[in-house]
C-alpha positions, 0 to 999 in steps of 0.5 A, spaced: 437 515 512 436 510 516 442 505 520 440 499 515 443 505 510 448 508 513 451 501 514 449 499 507 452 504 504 459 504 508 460 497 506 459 499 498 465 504 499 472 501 497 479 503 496 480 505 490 488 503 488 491 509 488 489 509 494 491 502 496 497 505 493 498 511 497 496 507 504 502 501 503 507 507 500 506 510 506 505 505 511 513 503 508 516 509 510 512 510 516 508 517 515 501 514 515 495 519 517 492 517 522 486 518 518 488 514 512 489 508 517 482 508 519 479 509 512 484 502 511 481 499 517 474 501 515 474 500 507 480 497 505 480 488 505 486 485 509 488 481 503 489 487 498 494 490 502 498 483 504 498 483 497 499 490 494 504 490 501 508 484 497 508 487 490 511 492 493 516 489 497 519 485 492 519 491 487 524 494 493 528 488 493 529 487 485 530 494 485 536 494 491 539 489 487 539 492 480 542 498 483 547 493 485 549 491 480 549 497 475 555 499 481 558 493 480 559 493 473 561 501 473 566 499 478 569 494 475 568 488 480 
């Protein structure tokens, strides 16, 4: 295979979305490999994981403030 190929074919290879899934959920708390970093810069597409990074935080938030309020409600305030 030539260095034409070689290019060709990586440029083909895209995350899949769990592996999108994966590297934000792991980017979250903190404990992404090193390895998986560097496929991320290699294949992943920066406005996937800004959007998947803002889904996912504002999953978090919605659900910090549904816990909230289920504690609320049960202690009576």
């Amino acid at each position: 295979m030539n260095r034409s190929e070689d290019s060709r074919t990586e440029k083909e290879v895209r995350l899949s979305f769990w592996q999108l899934l994966r590297s934000t959920l792991s980017a979250f708390i903190g404990v992404q490999s090193n390895a998986n970093r560097e496929r991320d810069f290699r294949h992943g597409k920066p406005s996937h994981f800004i959007w998947m990074g803002l889904l996912f935080g504002a999953a978090f938030v919605l659900t910090l403030v549904g816990v909230v309020q289920l504690v609320l409600y049960f202690t009576g305030a």
